[in-house]
N, C-alpha and C positions, 0 to 999 in steps of 0.2 A: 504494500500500500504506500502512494507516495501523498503525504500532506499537504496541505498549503503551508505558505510562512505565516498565514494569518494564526492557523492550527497552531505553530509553536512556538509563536511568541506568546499567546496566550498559555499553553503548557507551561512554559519554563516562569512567566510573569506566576502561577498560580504555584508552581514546586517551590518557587522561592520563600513563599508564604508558609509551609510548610518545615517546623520546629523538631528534628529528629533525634538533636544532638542533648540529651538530658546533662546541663552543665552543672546542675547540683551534687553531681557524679564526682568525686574527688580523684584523679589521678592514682593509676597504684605502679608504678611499671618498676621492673628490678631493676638493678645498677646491670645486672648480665645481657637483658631485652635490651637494655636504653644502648649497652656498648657494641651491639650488633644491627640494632638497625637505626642509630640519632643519623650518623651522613645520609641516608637515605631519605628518612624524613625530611630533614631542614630541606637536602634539593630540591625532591616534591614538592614542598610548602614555596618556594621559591618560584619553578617554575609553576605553580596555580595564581600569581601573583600579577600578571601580566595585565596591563591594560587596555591589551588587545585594537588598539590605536588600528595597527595595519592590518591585521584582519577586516577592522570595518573600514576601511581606505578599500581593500580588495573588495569587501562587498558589497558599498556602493555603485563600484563600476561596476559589478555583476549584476546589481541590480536593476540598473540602469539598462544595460544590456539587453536584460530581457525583460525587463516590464514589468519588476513585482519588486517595487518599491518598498513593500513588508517585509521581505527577507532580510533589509537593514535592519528592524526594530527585533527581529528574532535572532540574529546573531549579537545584537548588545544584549538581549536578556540570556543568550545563552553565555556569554563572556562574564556574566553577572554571578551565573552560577560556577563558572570554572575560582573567579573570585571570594564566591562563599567558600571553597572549598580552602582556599588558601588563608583566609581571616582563620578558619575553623583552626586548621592544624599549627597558623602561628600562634591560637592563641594556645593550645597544647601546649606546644614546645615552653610561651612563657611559665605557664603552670608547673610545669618540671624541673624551671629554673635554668632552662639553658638558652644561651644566646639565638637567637635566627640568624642563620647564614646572608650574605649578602649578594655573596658568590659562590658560583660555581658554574665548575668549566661545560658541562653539560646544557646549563641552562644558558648559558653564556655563547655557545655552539648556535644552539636552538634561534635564539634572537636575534645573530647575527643571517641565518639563513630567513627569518621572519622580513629580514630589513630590507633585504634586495627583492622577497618575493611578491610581485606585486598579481599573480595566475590565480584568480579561484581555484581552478581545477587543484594544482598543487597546495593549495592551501588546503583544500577539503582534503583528500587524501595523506597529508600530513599527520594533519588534525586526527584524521581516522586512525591510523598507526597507533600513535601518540594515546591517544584515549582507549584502544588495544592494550596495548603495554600498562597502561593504568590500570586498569579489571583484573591485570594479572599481580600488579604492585602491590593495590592496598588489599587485596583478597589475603597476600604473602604478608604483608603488614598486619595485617586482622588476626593471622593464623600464629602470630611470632611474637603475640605477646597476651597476656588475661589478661591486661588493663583494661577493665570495661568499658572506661570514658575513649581511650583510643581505639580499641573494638565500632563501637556506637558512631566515630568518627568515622570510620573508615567504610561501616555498610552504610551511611549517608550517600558518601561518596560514590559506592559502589551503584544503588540505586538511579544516581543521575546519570552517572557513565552511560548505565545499559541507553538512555532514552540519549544522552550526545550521542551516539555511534548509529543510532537509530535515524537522526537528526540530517548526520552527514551522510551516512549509504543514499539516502533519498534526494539529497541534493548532487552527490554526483552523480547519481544514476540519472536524473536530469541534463547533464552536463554530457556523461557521456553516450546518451542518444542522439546527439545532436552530430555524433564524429563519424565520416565515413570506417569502411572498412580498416584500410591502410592506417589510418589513422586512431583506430580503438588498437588496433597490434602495437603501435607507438607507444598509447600510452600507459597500456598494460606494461609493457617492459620498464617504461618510467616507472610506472609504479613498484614494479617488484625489484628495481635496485633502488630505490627510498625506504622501504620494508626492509632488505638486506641489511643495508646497512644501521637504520634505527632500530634494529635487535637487536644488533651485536652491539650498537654502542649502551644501548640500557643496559644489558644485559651484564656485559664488562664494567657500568658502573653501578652497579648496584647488586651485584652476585652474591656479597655478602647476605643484602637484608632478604634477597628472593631468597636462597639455601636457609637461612633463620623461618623462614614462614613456610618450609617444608617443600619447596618447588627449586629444585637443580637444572643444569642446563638443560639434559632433554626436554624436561617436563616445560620451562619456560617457552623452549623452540617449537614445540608441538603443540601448544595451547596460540601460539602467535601464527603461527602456519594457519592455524583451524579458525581462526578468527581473519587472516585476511585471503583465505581462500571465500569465507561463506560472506566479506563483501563484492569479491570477483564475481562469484555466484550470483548477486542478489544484482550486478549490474547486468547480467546478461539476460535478466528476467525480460520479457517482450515487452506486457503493455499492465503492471497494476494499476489495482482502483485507485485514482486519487482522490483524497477527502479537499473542497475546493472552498467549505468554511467554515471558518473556528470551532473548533468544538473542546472540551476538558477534555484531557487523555486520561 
């Protein structure tokens, strides 16, 4: 089913409204949990941090493009929510007493390719990767420690994930009916060396906290395979229903 941007801007304006994170919940995490997955954290908490500037600079001109001037107001509330996510875990990390990172080279990587990319298509498929790789993070993060309150963090997160992934499969698979033949073979190969490569870099920086949350290399490669094969999938569908006005998911 493909939605309109009416459909989820109003989704994501009504998830926001929505209080998951019980903060009366005090912190319990061990000094052993905190020393295997805090670099992980803080980076995650960093990059959910972003102000998403260029994203909405790219989907403007997308917008604009094609005619649905609403897809602007759904990608600022969906930016909205990449950003609760990141208030949530900085304000964790203050509760624990440790500093919020400023840097790092990952996120640092990331923004530099954000700066030049000015392609929806690349964008969205990015984006797709990236929020892959999340499902698999904080699932590892949830599973690698009993602190309730960071547990409760982390299925928040998880929750919205699944509907961002759901968000972007529908908007490129918009994008990519629109490419002849020659041209979907292009961008499939585009796509699977940006996949190549943003697993093995997650993967390599953060190996510690995934093996702490019980997921090793195969298991992280095999769960990222299965997730961007079943958006491949999902673009080569012919013709779903599309929903054409807002409705509550």
């Amino acid at each position: 089913m493909i939605r309109s941007s009416a459909y989820w801007e109003q989704h994501f304006r009504q998830n926001l409204t929505d209080q998951r994170v019980d903060w009366s919940i005090p912190p319990a995490i061990t000094s052993e949990e905190k020393e295997r997955i805090l670099y992980s954290l803080k980076a995650w908490q960093l990059g959910e941090t972003s102000d998403g500037s260029h994203l909405l600079a790219a989907a403007s001109r997308h917008a604009t493009r094609t005619g649905d001037p609403q897809y602007v107001e759904a990608v600022r509330q969906f930016i909205r929510e990449e950003q609760k996510h990141g208030a949530n875990l900085g304000r964790y990390i203050d509760l624990i007493g440790e500093q919020r990172t400023r840097k790092d080279w990952g996120d640092t990587l990331f923004r530099k390719v954000r700066y030049f990319n000015r392609n929806m298509e690349l964008w969205t498929i990015a984006v797709i990767i990236v929020e892959s790789s999340a499902q698999v993070f904080y699932q590892a993060l949830h599973d690698a420690t009993r602190c309730t309150l960071l547990r409760s963090i982390c299925n928040d997160i998880l929750m919205d994930e699944a509907h961002h992934i759901k968000f972007q499969n529908e908007r490129l698979w918009t994008i990519f009916q629109r490419k002849g033949f020659y041209n979907k073979a292009l961008s499939l190969l585009l796509y699977s060396l940006l996949f190549f490569g943003t697993i093995h870099a997650v993967w390599y920086g953060h190996r510690r906290a995934f093996t702490a949350g019980g997921v090793d290399r195969p298991e992280f490669m095999r769960a990222m395979y299965y997730k961007f094969f079943s958006t491949v999938k999902f673009l080569h569908r012919r013709s779903p229903a599309t929903v054409l006005q807002p409705a509550l998911a």
